[in-house]
N, C-alpha and C positions, 0 to 999 in steps of 0.2 A: 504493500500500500504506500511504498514511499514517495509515488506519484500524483499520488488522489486520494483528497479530501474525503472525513470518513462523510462528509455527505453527498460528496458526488459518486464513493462507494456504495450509499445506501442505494441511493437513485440507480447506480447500476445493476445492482441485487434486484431491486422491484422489478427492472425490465428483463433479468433473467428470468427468474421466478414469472413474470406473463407471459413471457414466451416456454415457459414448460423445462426449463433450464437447471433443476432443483438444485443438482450437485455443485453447478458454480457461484447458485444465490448463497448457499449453506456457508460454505466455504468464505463468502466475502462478510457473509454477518456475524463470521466467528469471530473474524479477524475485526472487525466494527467495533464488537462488544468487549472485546481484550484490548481496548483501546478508548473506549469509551463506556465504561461500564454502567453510566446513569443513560443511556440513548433508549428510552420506552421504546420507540418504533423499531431498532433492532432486534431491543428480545423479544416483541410481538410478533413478526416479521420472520425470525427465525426459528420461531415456535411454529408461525403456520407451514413456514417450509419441511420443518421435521415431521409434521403431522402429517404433509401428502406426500412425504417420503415413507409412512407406515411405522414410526417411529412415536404413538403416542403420548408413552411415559415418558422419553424426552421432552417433549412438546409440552406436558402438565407441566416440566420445572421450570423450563423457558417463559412462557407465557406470566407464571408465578412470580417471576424477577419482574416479569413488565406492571403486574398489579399491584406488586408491593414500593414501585414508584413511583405509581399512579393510582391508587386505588380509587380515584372517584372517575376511572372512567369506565361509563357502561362497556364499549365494544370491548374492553378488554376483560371483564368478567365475561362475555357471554362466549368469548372465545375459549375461553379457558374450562367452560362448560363444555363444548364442544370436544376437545382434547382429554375433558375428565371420561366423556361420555362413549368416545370411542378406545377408551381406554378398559373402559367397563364396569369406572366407577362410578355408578348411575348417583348414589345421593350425592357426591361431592359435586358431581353437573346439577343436578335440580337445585343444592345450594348455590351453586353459581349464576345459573340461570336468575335465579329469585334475585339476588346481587347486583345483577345487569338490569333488573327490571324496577328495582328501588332505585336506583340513581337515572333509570328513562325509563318511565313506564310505557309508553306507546309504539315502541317498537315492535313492530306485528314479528319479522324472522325468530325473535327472540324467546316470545311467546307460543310460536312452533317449535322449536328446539327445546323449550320445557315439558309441551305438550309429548313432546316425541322420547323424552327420557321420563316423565311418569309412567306411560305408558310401557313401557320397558321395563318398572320396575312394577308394574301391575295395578297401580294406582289410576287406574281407569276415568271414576270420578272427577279427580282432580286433573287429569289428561283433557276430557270436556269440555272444562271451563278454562284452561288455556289455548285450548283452540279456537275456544267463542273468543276469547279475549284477541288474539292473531285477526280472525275475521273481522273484529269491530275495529280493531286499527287498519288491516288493510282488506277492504271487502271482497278485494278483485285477486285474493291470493289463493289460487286453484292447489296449491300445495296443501295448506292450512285444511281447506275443506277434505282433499282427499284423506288426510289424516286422519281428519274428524269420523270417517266410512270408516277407516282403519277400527278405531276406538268401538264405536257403531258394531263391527264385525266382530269384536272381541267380547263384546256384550252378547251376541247373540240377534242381538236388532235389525235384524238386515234390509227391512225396510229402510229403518233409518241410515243404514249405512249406504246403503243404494240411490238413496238421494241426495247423499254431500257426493258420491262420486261423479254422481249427472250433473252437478253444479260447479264440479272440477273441467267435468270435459267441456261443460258449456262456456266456463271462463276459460279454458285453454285446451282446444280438442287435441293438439300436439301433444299433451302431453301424457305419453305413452303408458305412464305405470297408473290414471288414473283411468284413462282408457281401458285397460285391462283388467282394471278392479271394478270397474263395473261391470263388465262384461262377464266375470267371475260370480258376480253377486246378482246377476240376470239369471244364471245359468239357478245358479242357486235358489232361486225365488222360483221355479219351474218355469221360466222365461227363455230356455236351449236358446230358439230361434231367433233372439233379440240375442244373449249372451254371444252368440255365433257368429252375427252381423258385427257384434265391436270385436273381436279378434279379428275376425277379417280387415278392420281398421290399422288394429295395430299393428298388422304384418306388415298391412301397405306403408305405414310408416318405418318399419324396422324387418325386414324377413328374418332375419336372424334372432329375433328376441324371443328367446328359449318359452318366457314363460308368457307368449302367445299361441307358441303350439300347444304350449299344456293347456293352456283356456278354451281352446279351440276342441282341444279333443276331449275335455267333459262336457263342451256342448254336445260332440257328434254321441258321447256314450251315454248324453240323459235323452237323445233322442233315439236311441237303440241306431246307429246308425257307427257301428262296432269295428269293421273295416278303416273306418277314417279316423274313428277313434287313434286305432292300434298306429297308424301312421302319424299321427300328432304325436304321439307321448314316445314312439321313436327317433319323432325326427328332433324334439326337446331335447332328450338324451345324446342325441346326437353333437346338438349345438352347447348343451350345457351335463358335462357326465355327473354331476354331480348334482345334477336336479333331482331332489328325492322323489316330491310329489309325484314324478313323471315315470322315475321308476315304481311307485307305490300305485298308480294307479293303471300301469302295463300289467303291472300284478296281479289285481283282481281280474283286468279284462282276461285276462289269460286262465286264471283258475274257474271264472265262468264256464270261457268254453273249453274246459277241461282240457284245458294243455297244461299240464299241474304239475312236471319241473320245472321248465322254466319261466311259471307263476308263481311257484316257493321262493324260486331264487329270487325274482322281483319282491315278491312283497318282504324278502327281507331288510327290506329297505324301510319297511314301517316303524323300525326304531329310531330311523332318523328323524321321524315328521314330527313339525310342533303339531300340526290337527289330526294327528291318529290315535285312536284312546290306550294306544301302548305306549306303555314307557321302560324300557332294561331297566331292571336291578341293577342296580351302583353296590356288587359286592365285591370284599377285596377274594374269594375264592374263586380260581379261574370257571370257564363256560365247558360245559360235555359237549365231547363233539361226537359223540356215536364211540369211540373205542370201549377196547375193556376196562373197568375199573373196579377190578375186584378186592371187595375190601372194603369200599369207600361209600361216602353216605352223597348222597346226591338232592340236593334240595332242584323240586321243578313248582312253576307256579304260573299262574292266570290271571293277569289282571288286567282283564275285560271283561265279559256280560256274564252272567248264569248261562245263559245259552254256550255260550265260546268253551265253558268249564266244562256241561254236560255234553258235550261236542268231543272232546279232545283227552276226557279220560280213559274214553277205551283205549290210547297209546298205552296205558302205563303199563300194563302186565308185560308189552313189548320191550318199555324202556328195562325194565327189568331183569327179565333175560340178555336185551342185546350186551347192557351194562354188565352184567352180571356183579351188580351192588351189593354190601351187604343189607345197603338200607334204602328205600327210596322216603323222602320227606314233601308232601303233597300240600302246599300252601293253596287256600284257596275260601271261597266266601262260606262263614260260619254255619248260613242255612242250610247248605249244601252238603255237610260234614254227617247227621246221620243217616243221607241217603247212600252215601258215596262209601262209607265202612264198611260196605259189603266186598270192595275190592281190595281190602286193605287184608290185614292178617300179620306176620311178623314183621313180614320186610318192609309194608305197605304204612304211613301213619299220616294220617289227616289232623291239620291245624289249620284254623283259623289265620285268614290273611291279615298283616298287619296294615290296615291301611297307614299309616305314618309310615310306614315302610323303612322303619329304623332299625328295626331288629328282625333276623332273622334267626331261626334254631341252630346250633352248629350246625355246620357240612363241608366236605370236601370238593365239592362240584356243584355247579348252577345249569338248569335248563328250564327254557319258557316253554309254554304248552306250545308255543306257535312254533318255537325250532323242530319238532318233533319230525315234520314228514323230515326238512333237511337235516336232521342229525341220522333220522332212522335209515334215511337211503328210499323211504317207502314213499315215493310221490302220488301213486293214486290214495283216494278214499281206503280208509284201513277198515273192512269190513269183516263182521265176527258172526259164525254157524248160527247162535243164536243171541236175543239181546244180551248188550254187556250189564244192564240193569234190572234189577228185581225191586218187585214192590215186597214191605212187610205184609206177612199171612195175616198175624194180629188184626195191625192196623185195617188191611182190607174187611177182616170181618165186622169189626167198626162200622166201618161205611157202608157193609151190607146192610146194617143194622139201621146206619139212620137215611138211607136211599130209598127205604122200603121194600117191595116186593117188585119185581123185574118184570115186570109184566109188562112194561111198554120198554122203548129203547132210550137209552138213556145216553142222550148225547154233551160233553163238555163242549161251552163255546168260551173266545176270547178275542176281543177286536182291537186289544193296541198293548205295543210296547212299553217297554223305559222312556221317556219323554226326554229324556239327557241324553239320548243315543243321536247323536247327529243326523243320522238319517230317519227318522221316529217317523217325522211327521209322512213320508213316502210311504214306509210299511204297516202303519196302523193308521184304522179306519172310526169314523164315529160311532159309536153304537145305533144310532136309531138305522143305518143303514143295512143290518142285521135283520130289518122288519120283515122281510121274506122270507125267510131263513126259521125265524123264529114260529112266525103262522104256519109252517108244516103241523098238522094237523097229528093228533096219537104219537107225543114224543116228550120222554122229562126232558127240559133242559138245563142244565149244571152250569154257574156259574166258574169258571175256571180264569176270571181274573180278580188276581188277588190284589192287586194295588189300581189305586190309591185305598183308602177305608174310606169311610161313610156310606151313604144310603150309594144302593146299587142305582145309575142312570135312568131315568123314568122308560125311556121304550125298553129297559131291557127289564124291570121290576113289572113294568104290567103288563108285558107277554108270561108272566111268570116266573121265570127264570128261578131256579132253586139256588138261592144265596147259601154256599155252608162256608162263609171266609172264617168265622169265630172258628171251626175244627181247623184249619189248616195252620200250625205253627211252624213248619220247615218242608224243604222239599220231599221228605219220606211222607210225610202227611198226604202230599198232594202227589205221589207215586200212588199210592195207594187208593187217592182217589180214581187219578187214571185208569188203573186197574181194573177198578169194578164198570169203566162206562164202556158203552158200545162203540162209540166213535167219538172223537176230539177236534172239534172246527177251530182254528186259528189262523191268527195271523203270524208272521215272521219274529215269535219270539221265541221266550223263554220252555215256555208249555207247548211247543212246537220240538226243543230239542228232546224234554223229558219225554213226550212220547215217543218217539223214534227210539228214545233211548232204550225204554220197555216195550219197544216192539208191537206198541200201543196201534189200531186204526188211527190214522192222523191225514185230515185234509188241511191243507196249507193255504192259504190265499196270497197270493205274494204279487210285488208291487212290478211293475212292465219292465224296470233292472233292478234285478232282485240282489241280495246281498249273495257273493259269490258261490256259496253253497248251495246255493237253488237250480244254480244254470240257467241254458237260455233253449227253450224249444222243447222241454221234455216236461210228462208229467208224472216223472219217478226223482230221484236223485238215490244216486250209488252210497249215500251216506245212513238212509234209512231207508231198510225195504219198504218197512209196513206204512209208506206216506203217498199220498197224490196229492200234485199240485196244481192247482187252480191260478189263472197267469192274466194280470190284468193284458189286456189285448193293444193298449196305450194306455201313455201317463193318465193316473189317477182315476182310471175308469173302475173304480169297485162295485158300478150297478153291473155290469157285463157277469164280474164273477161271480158275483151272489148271485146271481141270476143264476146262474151253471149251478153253484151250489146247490142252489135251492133244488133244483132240478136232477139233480143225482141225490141228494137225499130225498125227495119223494120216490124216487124208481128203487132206492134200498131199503127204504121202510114199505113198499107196494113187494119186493123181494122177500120178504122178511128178516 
């Protein structure tokens, strides 16, 4: 620098640094600041170039020197939020943020950049109101809004989040990732064919934009239009390998139509997604990968639906053997635990999952229910001579007892899921849509859904319907009741796996893309003989199927 002034220095660092120049702006504002150590605009200056050199936690100290010279200036607290934040230390940026915004309150960037680390750190709520506050300072800020859908989507509100995204593209159709989030949250609203027209947008803006092919191709796969699908969430992967959703969702296309290795292999990718209701155990004992392990205690667990559990423990007898463990340790939901002790014995022991998921029982090895086909080597459906579930003798007699005398048929029905199941609102149906169903003439019908409590739904309480939720305290209960009925009508849930599981008569009604276990075209599935599936014919048409229903149980009770 023996040439130039350390301000004609600085001045030249700016103009590298805008031309894209990092390594020779760094290098000049090293030399600035070892020479002028009170220069604010240095160590700002070289904190933001260490920052888009990938260098945060330098950037946090740097930036630190410029505020403790300056501390009453906003832009440099907000920056320094900024550098905390990609740092990944979310409270020290919301405290920054707040910093910047007490010494200028009206800076709309600033109050997105807060919104954008509450959010982050799950503070949702308070993510809201600094969005609102971004918009009331700059109205015309399509960023602010799209964020605000963000918040919106994280809530669950997809209305709402559907129309700050409209109001992002309406202030700024360019702008690509708001484009795409609406189009995401179209698709999502059962809107495919509007969701499909804005990917189409965004490719003409970017063809390469990975997560436009994926938008694209869960439009083409809520339109059952499975082919175009398979070619979006390829050509994603293509452009971005590391795009999970795109391998997570080649996944299921795939185990649908039963192409079911390399659909395991894809959906092993579901650990990576923040929206898949899986999450890996964080334990320090390493994962089974299928070898021998004789000797050793093997903890496997399920932390998905009752369904996914009563799905997936017919593996164990296998993991058992192929292991050849001394112990296998079976985590899994409480209700669940006296039906499921019938496959247990010495080797075999069921506990209670810890939802805090902080403690686990010792063991020597970790396996998920869902690693099982790829650990076992077994990629189709693992099907067993006879059910792998029994109901208690006792308990059935019980419910012979308070059924009363069989003299007509006694059919279980059930119209809707978990309501937290992401996909809920597609697979389950309202109850009074059951009205046909229920008017079959010479039939007991059985209440077989047990959640929520309170009075049973009015169309389903004054067709009758025989309420017994007070008997049922766990899944052996309601085996048992299974047992004793003639047939079981459901929809895609839980009391869908448990018959199958017993071997139970079970009709299914399942929604036009059904959860991958249903397939696409058939009215069997290789997972449970004793089922028929009834297939909405398009999205959301449940009159069609209860129509069928209704119509195959009059020709079975006209049967006898």
């Amino acid at each position: 620098m023996a040439t130039l002034t350390p301000e004609l220095a600085f001045q030249l660092a700016l103009g590298h640094r805008q031309m894209g120049r990092l390594a020779e702006a760094e290098a000049l504002l090293r030399q600035i600041v070892a020479v002028q150590p009170n220069h604010v605009s240095a160590w700002h200056q070289f904190g933001l170039v260490v920052l888009q050199l990938g260098r945060p936690g330098e950037a946090v100290d740097l930036i630190r020197k410029a505020v403790a010279l300056q501390p009453g200036n906003a832009a440099l607290h907000s920056d320094l939020g900024v550098a905390y934040r990609m740092r990944g230390d979310l409270e020290e940026a919301i405290a920054s943020f707040r910093d910047a915004l007490r010494l200028h309150p009206a800076v709309g960037h600033t109050h997105r950049n807060l919104g954008d680390a509450l959010l982050a750190a799950g503070r949702s709520e308070e993510a809201i109101a600094s969005y609102r506050s971004a918009i009331a300072a700059q109205p015309a800020d399509a960023g602010a809004h799209n964020n605000l859908g963000n918040v919106y989507l994280h809530l669950g509100q997809l209305e709402d989040a559907a129309a700050c995204y409209q109001r992002a593209v309406d202030l700024e159709p360019r702008l690509i990732q708001a484009q795409s989030n609406l189009g995401d949250m179209l698709t999502k609203l059962d809107r495919p064919e509007e969701g499909l027209a804005c990917a189409h947008r965004v490719l003409a803006l970017d063809p390469n934009f990975a997560d436009g092919h994926l938008n694209m191709g869960v439009a083409y796969w809520r339109m059952g239009r499975f082919a175009e699908a398979e070619a979006c969430y390829r050509r994603a992967i293509a452009l971005k390998p590391d795009l999970v959703d795109a391998h997570l969702n080649l996944g299921l296309l795939l185990l649908l139509h039963r192409r079911y290795e390399e659909g395991w292999r894809e959906y092993e990718w579901h650990w990576r997604s923040g929206t898949h209701a899986s999450r890996r155990r964080d334990l320090a004992a390493p994962t089974w990968d299928g070898t021998p392990a004789e000797g050793k205690t093997i903890l496997t667990y399920c932390d998905q639906g009752f369904g996914d559990t009563l799905q997936f423990v017919r593996y164990l007898p296998l993991v058992l053997e192929q292991s050849r463990a001394a112990r296998l340790i079976v985590e899994c939901q409480a209700a669940l635990i006296p039906l499921l002790r019938q496959l247990g014995g010495p080797q075999i022991e069921f506990v209670p999952r810890d939802e805090s998921r902080e403690t686990s029982p010792p063991h020597d090895l970790h396996v998920s229910f869902f690693d099982f086909p790829l650990v076992l080597g077994r990629f189709e459906p693992l099907t067993t001579p006879e059910p792998y579930l029994k109901a208690d003798e006792e308990k059935r007699m019980a419910w012979r007892s308070r059924l009363g005398p069989a003299g007509r048929k006694r059919v279980g029905i059930a119209w809707a899921g978990n309501p937290a199941q992401r996909d809920d609102r597609r697979r389950s149906m309202k109850p009074e849509m059951l009205g046909p169903v229920l008017a079959v003439p010479g039939i007991t019908f059985v209440n077989l859904q047990f959640q929520p409590a309170g009075p049973l739904p009015a169309p389903i309480a004054d067709a009758g319907v025989l309420d017994v939720r007070e008997h049922i305290a766990d899944f052996a209960d309601s085996a048992a009741l299974l047992a004793e009925l003639d047939l079981i009508i459901t929809v895609d849930t839980s009391v869908a796996h448990l018959a199958g599981a017993l071997g139970r008569p079970a009709w299914v009604m399942v929604s036009f893309v059904p959860d991958f276990r249903w397939g696409i075209g058939h009215t069997d599935t290789p997972w449970y003989p004793s089922m028929r599936l009834f297939r909405q014919p398009c999205a959301g048409d449940w009159e069609t199927v209860v129509q069928e229903v209704t119509t195959a149980l009059q020709m079975a009770k006209a049967g006898g």
